[in-house]
C-alpha positions in Angstrom: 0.0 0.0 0.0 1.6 3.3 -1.4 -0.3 6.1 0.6 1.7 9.1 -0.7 0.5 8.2 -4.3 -2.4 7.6 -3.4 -2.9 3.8 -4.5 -4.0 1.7 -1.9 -4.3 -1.4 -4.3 -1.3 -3.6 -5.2 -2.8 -4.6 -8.5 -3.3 -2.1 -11.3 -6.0 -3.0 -13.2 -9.1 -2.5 -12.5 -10.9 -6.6 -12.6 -7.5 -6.9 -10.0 -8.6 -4.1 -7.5 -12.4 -5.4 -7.8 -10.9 -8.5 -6.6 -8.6 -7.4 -3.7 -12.0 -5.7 -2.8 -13.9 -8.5 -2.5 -11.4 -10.2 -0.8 -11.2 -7.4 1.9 -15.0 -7.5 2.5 -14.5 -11.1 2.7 -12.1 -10.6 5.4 -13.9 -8.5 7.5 -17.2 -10.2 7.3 -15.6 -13.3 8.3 -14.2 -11.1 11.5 -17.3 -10.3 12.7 -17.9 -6.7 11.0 -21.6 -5.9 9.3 -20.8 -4.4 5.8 -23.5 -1.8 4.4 -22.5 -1.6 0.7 -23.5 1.4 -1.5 -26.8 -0.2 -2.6 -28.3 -0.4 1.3 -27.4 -3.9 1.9 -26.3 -5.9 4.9 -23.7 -8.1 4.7 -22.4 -9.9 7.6 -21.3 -13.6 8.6 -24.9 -15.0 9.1 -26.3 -13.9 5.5 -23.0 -14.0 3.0 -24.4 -16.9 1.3 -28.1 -16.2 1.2 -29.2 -14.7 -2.4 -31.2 -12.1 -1.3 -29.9 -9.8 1.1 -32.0 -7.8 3.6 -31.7 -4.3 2.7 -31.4 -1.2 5.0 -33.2 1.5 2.7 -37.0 1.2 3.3 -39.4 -0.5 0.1 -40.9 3.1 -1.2 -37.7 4.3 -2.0 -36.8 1.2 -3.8 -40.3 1.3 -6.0 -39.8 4.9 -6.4 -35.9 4.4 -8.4 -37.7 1.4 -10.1 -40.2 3.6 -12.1 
């Protein structure tokens, strides 16, 4: 990790970073940390695997960016 450039990633492309980023989240969920990702939902060790994740953001605002 090169913080005075900047780049926090040792990869430089960007499939590479998306994958050191899963792996991160991966990290930390398996830790015990509860992961709100940008889309509202909860990720933690008790629902990684489950398809459908619950969300944090309440159902009218999901059927009002849907129209």
């Amino acid at each position: 990790m090169n913080l005075e450039s900047g780049n926090i990633f040792q990869s430089e492309n960007i499939i590479d970073k998306a994958e050191e980023q899963l792996r991160a989240i991966n990290i930390l969920i398996h830790q015990g940390y509860t992961i709100i990702d940008l889309e509202g939902f909860i990720l933690n060790k008790w629902n990684i695997k489950i398809k459908k994740k619950p969300m944090l953001s309440p159902k009218r605002y999901n059927n009002r960016n849907t129209e």
